[in-house]
PyMOL Python script that loads the backbone (N, CA, C, O; Angstrom):
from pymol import cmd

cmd.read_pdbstr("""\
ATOM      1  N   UNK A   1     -50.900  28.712  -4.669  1.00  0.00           N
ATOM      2  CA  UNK A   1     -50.420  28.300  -3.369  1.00  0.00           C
ATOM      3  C   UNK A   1     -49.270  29.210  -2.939  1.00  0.00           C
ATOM      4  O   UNK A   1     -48.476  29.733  -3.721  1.00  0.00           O
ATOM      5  N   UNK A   2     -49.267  29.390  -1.115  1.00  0.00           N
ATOM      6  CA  UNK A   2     -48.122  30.405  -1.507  1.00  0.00           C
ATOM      7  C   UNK A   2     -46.778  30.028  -0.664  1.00  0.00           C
ATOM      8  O   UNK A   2     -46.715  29.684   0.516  1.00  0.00           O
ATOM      9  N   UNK A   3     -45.501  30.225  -1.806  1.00  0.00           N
ATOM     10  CA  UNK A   3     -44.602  29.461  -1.618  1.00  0.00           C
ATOM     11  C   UNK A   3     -43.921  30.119   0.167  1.00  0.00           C
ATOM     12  O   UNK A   3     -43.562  31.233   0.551  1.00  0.00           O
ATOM     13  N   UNK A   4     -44.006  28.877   0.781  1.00  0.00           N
ATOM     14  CA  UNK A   4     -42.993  29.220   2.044  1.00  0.00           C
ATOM     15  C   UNK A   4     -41.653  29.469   2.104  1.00  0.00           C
ATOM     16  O   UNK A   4     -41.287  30.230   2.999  1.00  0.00           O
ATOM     17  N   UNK A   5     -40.873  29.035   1.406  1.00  0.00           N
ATOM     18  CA  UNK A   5     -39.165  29.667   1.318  1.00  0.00           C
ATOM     19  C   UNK A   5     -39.493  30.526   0.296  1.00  0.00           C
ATOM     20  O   UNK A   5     -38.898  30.121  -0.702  1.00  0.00           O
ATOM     21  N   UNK A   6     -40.366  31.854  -0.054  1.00  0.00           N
ATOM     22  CA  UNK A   6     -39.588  32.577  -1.354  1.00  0.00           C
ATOM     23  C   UNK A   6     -38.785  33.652  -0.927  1.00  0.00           C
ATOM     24  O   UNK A   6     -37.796  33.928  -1.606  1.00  0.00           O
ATOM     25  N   UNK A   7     -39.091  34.430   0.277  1.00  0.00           N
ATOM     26  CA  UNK A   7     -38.744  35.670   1.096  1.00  0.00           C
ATOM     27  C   UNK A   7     -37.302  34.806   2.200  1.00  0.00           C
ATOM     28  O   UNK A   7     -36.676  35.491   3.009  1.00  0.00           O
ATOM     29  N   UNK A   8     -37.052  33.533   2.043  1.00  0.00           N
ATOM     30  CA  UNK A   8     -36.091  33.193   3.155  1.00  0.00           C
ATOM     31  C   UNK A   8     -34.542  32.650   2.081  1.00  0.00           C
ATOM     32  O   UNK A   8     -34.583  31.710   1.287  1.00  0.00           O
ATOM     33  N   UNK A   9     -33.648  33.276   2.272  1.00  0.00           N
ATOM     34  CA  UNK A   9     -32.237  32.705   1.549  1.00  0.00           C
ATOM     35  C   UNK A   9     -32.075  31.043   2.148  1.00  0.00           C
ATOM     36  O   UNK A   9     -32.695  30.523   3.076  1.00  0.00           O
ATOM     37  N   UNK A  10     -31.243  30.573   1.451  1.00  0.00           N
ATOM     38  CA  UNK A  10     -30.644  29.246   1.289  1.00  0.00           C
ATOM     39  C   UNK A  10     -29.568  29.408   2.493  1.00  0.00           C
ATOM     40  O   UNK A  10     -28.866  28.408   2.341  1.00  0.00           O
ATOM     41  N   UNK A  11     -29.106  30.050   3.495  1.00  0.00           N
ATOM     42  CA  UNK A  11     -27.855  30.734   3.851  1.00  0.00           C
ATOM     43  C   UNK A  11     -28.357  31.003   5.338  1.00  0.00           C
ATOM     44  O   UNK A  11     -27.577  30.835   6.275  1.00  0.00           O
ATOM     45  N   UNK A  12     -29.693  31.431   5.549  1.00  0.00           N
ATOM     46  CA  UNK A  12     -30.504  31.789   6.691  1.00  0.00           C
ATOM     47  C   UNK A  12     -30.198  30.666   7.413  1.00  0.00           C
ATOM     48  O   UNK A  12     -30.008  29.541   6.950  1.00  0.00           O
ATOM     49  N   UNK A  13     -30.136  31.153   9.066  1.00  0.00           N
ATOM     50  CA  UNK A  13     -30.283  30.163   9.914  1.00  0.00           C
ATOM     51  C   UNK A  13     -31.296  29.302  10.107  1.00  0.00           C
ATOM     52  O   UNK A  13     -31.081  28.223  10.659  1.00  0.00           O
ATOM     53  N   UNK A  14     -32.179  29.556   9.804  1.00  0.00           N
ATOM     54  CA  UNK A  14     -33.690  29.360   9.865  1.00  0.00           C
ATOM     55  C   UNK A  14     -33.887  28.020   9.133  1.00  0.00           C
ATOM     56  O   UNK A  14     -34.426  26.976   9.501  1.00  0.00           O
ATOM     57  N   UNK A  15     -33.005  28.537   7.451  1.00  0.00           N
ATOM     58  CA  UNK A  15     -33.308  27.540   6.317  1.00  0.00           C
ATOM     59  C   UNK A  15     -32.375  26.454   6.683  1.00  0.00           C
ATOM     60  O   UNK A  15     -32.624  25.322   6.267  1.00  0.00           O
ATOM     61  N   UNK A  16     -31.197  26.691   7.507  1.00  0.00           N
ATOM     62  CA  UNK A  16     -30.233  25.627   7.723  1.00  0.00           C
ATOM     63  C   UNK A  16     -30.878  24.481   8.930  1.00  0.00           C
ATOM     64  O   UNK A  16     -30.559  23.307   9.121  1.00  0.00           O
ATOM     65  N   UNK A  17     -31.852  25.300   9.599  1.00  0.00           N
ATOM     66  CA  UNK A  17     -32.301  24.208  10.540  1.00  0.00           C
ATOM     67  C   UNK A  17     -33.434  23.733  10.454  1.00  0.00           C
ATOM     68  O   UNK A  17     -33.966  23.018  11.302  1.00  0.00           O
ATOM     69  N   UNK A  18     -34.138  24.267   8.902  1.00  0.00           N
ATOM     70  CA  UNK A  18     -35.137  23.196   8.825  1.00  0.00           C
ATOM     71  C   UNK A  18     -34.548  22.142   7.903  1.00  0.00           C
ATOM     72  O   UNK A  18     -35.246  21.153   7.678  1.00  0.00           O
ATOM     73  N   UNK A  19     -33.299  22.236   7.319  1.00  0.00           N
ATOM     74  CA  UNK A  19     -32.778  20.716   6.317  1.00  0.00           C
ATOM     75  C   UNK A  19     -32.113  19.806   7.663  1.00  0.00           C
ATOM     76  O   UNK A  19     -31.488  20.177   8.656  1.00  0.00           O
ATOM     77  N   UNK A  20     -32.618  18.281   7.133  1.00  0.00           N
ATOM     78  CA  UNK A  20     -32.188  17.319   8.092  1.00  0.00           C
ATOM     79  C   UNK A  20     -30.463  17.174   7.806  1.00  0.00           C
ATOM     80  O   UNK A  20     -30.003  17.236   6.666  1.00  0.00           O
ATOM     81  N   UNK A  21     -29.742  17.002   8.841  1.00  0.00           N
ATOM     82  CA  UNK A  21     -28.154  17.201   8.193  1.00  0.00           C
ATOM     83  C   UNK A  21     -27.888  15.531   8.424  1.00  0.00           C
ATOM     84  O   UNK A  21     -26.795  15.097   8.791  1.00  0.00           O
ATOM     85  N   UNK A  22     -29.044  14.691   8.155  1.00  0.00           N
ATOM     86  CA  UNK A  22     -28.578  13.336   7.715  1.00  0.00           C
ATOM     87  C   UNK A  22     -28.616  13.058   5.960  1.00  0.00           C
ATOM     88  O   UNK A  22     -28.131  12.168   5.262  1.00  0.00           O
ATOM     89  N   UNK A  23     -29.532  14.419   5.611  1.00  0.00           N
ATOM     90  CA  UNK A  23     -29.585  14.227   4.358  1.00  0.00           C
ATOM     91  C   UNK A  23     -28.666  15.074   3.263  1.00  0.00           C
ATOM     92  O   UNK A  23     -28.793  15.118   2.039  1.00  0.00           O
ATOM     93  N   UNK A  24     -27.846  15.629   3.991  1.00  0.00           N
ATOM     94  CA  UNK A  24     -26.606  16.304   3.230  1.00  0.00           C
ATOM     95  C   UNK A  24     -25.185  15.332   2.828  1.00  0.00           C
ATOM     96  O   UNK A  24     -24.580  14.671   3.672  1.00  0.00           O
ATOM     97  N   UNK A  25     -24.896  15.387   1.707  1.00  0.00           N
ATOM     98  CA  UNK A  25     -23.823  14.662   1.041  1.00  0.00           C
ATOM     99  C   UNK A  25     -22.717  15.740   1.405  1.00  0.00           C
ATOM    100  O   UNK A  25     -22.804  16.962   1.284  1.00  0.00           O
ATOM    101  N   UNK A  26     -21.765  15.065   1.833  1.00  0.00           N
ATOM    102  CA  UNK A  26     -20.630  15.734   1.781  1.00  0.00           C
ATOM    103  C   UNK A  26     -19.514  14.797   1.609  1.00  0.00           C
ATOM    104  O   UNK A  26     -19.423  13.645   2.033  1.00  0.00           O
ATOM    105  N   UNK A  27     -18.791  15.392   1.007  1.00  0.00           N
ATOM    106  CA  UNK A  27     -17.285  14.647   0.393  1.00  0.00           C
ATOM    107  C   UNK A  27     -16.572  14.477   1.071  1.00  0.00           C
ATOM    108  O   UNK A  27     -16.217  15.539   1.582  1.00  0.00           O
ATOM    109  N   UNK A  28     -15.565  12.823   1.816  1.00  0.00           N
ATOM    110  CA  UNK A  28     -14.966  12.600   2.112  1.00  0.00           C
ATOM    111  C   UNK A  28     -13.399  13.189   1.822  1.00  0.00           C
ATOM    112  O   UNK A  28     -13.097  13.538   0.681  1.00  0.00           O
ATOM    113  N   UNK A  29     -12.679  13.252   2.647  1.00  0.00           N
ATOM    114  CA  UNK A  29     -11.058  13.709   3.059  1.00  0.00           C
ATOM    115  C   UNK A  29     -10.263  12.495   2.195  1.00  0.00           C
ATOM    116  O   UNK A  29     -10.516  11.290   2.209  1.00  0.00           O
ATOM    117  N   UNK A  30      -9.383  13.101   1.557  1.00  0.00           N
ATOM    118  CA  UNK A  30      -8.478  11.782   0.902  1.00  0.00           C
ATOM    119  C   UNK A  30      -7.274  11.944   1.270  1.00  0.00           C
ATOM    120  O   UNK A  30      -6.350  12.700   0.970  1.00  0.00           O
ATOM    121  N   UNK A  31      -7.503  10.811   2.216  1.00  0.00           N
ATOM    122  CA  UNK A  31      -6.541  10.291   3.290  1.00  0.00           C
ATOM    123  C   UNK A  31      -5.431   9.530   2.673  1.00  0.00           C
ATOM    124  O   UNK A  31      -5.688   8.728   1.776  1.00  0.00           O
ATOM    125  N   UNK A  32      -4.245   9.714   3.073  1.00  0.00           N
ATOM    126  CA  UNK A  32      -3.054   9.546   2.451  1.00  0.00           C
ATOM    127  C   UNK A  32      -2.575   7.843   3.406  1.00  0.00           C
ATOM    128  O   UNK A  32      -2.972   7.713   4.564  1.00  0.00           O
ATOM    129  N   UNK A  33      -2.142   7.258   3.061  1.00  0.00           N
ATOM    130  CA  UNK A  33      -1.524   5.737   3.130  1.00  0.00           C
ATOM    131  C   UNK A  33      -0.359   6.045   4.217  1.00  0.00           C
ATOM    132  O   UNK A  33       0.654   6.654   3.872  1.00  0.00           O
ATOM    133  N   UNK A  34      -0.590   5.509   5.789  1.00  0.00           N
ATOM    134  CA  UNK A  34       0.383   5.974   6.600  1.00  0.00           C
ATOM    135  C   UNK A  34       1.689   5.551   6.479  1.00  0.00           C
ATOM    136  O   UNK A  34       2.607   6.302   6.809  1.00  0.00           O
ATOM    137  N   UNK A  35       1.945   4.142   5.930  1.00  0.00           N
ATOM    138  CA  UNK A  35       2.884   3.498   5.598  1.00  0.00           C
ATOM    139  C   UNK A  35       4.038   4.816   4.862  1.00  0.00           C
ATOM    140  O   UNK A  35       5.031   5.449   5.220  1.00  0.00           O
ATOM    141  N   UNK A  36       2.897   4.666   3.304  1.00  0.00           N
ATOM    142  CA  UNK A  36       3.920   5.284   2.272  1.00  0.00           C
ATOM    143  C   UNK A  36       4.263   7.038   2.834  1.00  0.00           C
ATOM    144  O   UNK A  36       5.145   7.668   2.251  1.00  0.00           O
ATOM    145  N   UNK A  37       3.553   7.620   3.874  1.00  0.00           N
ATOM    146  CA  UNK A  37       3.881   8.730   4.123  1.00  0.00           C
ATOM    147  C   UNK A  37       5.105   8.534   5.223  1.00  0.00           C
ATOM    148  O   UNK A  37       5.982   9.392   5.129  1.00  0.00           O
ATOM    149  N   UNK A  38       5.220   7.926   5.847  1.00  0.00           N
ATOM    150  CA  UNK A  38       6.553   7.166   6.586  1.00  0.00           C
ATOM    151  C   UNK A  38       7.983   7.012   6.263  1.00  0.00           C
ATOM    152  O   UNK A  38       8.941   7.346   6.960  1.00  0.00           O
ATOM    153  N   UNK A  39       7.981   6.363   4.911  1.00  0.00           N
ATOM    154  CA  UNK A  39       8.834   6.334   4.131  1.00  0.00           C
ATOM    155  C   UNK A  39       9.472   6.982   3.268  1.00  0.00           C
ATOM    156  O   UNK A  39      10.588   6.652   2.866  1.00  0.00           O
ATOM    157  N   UNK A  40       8.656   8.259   2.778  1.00  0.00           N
ATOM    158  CA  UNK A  40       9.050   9.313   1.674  1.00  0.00           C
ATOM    159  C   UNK A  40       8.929  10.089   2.071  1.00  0.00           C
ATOM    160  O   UNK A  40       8.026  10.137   2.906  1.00  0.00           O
ATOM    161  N   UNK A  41       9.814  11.446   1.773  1.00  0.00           N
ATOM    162  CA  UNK A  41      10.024  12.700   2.047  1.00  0.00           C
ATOM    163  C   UNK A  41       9.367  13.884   0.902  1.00  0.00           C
ATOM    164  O   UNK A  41       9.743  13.619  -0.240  1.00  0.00           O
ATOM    165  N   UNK A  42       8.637  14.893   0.968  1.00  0.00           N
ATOM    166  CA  UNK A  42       8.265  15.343   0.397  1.00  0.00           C
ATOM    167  C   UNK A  42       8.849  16.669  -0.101  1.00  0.00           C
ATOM    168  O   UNK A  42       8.561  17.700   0.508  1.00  0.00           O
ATOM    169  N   UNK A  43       9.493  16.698  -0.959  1.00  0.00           N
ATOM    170  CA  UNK A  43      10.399  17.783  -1.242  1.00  0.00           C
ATOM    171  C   UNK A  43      10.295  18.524  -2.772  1.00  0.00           C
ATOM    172  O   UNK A  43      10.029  17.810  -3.739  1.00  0.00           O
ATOM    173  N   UNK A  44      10.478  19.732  -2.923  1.00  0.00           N
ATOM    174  CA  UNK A  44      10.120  20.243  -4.329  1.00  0.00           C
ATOM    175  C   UNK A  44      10.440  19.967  -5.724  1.00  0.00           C
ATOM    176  O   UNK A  44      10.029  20.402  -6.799  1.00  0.00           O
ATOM    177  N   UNK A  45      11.703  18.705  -5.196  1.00  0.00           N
ATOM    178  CA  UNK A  45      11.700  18.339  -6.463  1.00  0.00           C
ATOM    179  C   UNK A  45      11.385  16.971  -6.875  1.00  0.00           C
ATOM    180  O   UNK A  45      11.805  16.362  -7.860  1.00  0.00           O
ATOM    181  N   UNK A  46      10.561  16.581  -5.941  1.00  0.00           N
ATOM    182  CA  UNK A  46       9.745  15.439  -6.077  1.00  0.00           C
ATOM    183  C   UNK A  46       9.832  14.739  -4.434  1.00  0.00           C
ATOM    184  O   UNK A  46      10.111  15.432  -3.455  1.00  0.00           O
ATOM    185  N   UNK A  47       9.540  13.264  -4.359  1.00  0.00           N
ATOM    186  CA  UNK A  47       9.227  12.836  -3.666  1.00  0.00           C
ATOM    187  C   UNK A  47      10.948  11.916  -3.358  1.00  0.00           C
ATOM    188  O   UNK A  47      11.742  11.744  -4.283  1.00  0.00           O
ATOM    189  N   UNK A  48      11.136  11.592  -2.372  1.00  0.00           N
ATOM    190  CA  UNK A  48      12.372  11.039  -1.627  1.00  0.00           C
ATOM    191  C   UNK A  48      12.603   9.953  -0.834  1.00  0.00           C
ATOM    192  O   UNK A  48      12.267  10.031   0.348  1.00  0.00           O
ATOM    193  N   UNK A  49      13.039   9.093  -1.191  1.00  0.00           N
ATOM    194  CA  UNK A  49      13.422   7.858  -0.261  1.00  0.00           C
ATOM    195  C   UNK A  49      14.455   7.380   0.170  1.00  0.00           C
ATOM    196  O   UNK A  49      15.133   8.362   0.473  1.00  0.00           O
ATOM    197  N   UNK A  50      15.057   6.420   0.410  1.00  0.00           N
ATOM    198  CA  UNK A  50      16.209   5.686   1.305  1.00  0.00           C
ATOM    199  C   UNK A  50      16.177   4.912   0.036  1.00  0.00           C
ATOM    200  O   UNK A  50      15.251   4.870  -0.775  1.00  0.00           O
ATOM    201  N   UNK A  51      17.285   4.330  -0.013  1.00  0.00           N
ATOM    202  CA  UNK A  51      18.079   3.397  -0.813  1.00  0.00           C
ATOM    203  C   UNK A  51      17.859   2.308  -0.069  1.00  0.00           C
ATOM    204  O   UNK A  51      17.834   2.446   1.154  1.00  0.00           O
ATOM    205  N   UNK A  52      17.625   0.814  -0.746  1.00  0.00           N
ATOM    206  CA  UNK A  52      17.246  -0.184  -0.320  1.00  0.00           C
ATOM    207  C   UNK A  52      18.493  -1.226   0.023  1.00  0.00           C
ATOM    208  O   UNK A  52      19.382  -1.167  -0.826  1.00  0.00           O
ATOM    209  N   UNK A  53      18.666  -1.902   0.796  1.00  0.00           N
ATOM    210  CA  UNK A  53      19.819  -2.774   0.768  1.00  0.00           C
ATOM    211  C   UNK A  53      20.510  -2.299   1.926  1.00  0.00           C
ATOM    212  O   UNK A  53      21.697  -2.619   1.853  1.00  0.00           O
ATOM    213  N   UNK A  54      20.292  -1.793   2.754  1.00  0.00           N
ATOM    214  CA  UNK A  54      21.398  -1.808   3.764  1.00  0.00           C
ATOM    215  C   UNK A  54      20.818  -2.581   5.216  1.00  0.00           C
ATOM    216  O   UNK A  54      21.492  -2.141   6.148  1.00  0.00           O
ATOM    217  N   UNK A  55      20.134  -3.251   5.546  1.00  0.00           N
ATOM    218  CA  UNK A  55      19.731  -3.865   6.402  1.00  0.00           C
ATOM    219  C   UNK A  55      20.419  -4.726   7.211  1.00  0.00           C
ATOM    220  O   UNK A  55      20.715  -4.471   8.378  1.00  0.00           O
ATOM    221  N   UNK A  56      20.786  -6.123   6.409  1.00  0.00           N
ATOM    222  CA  UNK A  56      21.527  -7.253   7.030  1.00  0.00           C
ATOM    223  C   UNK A  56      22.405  -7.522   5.641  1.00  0.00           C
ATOM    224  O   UNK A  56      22.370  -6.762   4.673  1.00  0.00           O
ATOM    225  N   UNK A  57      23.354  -8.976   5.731  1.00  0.00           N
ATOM    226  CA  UNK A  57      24.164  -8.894   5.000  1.00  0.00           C
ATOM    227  C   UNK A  57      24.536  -8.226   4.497  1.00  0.00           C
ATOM    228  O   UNK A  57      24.102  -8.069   3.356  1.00  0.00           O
ATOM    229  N   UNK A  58      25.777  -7.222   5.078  1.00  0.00           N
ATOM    230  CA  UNK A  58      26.644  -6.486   4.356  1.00  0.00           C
ATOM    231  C   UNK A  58      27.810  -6.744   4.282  1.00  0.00           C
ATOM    232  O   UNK A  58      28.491  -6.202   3.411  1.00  0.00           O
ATOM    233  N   UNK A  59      28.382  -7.681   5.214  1.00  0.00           N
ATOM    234  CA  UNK A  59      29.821  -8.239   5.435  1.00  0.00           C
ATOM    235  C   UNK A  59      30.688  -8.359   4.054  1.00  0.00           C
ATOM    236  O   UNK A  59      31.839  -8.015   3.785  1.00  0.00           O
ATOM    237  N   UNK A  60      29.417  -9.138   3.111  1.00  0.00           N
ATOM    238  CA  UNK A  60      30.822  -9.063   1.857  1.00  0.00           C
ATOM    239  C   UNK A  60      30.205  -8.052   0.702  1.00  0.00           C
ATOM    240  O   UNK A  60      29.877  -8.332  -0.451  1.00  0.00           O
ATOM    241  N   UNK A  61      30.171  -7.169   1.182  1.00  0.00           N
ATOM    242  CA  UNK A  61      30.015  -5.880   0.231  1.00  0.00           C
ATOM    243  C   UNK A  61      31.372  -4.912   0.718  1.00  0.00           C
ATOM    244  O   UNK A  61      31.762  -5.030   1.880  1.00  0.00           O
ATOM    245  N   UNK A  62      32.040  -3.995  -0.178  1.00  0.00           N
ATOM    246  CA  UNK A  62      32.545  -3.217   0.258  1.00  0.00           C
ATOM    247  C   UNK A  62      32.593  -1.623   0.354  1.00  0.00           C
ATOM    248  O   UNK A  62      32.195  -0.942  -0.591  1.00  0.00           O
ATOM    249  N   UNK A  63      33.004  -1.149   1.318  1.00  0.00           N
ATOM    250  CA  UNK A  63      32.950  -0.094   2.071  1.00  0.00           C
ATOM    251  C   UNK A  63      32.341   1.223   0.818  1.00  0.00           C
ATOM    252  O   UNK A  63      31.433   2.053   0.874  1.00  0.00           O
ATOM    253  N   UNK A  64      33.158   0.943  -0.023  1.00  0.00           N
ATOM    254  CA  UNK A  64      32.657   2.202  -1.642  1.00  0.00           C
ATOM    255  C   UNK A  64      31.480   1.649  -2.089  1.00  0.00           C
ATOM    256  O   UNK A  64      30.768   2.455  -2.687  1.00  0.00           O
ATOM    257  N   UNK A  65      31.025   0.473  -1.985  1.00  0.00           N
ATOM    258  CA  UNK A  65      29.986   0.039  -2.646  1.00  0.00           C
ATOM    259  C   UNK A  65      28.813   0.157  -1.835  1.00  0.00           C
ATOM    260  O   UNK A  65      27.738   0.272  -2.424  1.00  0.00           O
ATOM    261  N   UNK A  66      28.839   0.146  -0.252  1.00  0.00           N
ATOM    262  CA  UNK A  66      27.823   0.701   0.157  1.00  0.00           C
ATOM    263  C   UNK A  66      27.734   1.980   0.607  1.00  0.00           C
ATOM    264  O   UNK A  66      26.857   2.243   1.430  1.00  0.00           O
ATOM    265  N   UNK A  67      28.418   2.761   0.254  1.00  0.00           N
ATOM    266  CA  UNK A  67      28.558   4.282   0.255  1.00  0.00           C
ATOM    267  C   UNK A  67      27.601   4.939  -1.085  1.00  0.00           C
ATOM    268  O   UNK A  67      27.117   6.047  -1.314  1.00  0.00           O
ATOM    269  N   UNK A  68      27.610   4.425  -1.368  1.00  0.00           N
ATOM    270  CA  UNK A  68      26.147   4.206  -2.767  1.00  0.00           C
ATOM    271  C   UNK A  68      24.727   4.441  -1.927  1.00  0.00           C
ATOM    272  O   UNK A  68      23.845   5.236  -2.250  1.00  0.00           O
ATOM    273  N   UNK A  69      24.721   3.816  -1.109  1.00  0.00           N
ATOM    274  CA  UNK A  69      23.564   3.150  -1.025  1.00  0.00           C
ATOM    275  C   UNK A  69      23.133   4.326  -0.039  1.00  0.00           C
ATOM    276  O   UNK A  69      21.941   4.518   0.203  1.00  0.00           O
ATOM    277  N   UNK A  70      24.134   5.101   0.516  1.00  0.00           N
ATOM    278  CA  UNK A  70      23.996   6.275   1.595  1.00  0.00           C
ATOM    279  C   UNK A  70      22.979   7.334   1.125  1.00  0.00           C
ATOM    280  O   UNK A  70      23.042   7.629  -0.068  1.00  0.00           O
ATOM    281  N   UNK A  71      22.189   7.860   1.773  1.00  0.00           N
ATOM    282  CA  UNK A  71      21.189   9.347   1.492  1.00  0.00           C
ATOM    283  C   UNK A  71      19.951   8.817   0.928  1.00  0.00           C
ATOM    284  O   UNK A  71      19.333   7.809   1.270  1.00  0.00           O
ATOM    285  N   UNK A  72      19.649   9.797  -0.140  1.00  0.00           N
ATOM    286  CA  UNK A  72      18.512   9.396  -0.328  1.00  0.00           C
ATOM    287  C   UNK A  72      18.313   9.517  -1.812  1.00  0.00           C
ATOM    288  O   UNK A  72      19.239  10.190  -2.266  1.00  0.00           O
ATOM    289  N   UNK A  73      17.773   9.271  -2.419  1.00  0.00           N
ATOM    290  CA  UNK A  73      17.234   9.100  -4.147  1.00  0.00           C
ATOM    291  C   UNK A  73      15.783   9.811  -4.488  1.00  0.00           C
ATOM    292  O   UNK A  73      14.896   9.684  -3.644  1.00  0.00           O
ATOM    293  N   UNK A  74      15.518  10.528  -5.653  1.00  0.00           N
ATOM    294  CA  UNK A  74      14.369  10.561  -5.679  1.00  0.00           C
ATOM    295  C   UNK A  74      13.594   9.367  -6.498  1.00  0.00           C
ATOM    296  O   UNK A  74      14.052   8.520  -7.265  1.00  0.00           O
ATOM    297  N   UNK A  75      12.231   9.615  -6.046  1.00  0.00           N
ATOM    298  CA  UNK A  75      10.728   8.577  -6.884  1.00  0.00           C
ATOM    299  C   UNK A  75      11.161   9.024  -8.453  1.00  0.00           C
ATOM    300  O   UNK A  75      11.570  10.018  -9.053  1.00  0.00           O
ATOM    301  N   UNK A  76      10.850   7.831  -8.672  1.00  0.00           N
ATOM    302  CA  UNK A  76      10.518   8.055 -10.394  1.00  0.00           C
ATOM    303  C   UNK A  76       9.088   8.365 -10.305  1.00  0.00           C
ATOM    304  O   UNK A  76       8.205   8.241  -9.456  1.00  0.00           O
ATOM    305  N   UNK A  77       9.218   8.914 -11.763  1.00  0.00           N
ATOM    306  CA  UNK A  77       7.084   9.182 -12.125  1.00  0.00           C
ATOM    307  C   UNK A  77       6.568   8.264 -12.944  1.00  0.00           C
ATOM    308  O   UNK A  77       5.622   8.373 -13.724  1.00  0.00           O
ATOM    309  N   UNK A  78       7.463   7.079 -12.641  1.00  0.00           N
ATOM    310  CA  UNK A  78       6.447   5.706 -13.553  1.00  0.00           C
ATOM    311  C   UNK A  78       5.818   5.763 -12.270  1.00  0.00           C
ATOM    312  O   UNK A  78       4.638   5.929 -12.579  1.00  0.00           O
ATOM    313  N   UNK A  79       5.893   5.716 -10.536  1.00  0.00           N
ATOM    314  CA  UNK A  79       4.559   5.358  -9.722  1.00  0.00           C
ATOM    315  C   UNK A  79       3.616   6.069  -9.418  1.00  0.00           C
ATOM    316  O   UNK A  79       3.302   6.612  -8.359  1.00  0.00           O
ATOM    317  N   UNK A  80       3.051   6.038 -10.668  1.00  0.00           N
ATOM    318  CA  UNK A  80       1.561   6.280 -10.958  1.00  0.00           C
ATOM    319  C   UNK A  80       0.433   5.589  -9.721  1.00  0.00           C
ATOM    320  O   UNK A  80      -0.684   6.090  -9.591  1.00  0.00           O
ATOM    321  N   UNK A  81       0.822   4.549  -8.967  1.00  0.00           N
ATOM    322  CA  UNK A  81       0.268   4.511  -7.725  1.00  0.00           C
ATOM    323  C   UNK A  81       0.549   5.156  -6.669  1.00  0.00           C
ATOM    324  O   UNK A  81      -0.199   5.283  -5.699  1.00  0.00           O
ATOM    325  N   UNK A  82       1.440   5.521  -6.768  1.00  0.00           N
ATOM    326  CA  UNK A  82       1.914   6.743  -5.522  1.00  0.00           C
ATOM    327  C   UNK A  82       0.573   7.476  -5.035  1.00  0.00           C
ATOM    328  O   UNK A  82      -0.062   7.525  -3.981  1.00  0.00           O
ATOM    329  N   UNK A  83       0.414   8.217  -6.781  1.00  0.00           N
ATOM    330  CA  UNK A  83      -0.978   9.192  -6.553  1.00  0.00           C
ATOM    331  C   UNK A  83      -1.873   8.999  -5.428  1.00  0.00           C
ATOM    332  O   UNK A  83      -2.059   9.716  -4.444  1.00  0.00           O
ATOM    333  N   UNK A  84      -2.435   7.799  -5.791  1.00  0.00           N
ATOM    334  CA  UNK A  84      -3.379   7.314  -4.863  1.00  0.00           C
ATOM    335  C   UNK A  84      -3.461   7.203  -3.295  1.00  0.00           C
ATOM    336  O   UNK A  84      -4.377   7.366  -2.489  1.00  0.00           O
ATOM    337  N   UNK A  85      -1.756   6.761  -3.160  1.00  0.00           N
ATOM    338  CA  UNK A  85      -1.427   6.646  -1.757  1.00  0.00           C
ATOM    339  C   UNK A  85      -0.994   7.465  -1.186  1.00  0.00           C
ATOM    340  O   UNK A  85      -0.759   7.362   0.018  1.00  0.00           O
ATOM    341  N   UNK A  86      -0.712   8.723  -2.007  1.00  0.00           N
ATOM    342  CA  UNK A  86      -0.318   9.352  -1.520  1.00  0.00           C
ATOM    343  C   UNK A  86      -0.300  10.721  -2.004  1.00  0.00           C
ATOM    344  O   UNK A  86       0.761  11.238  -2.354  1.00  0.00           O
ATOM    345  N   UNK A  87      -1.551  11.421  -2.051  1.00  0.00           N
ATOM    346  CA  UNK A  87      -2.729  12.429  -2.561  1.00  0.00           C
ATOM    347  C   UNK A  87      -1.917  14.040  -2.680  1.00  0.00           C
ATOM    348  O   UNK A  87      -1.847  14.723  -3.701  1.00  0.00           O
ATOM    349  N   UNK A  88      -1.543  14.264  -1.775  1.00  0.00           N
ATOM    350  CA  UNK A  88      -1.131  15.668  -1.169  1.00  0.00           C
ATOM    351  C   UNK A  88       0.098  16.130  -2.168  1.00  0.00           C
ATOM    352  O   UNK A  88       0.242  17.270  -2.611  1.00  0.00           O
ATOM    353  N   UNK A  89       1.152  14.738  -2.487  1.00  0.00           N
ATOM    354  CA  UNK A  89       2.498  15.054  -3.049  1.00  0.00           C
ATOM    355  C   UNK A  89       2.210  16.342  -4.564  1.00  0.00           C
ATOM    356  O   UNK A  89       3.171  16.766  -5.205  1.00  0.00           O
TER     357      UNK A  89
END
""", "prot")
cmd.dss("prot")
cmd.show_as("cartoon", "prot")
cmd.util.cbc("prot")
cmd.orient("prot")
């Protein structure tokens, strides 16, 4: 029998428009968690956040003690969920 693709590449226009492109698998984008990209800064020596606690009630805290709480901190690498949420870091 004689084969119809042997003289045509995989690459040809020809060969690209006889495959149905409902039947091509292609790999989804791993999309990063908008939240956690919101919140953290991505910087070379890891990942960066805000210090928690300064919101409401601060009245009886004092002035050195929330001067602490100022800038930013880096992620630890126990969050091993980070990964997930946040792919690119």
């Amino acid at each position: 029998m004689l084969n119809l693709f042997s003289n045509i590449s995989f690459k040809s226009t020809l060969f690209q428009k006889c495959i149905n492109p409902n039947l091509l698998q292609i790999r989804t984008k791993m999309k990063s968690h908008k939240a956690i990209t919101s919140r953290l800064i991505k910087r070379t020596s890891g990942l960066k956040r805000k210090h928690a606690g300064l919101n409401h009630g601060l009245g009886r805290f004092s002035t050195p003690s929330l001067k602490h709480l100022r800038g930013m901190t880096t992620v630890k690498k126990e969050g091993g969920y980070l990964k997930k949420m946040y792919p690119h870091a």
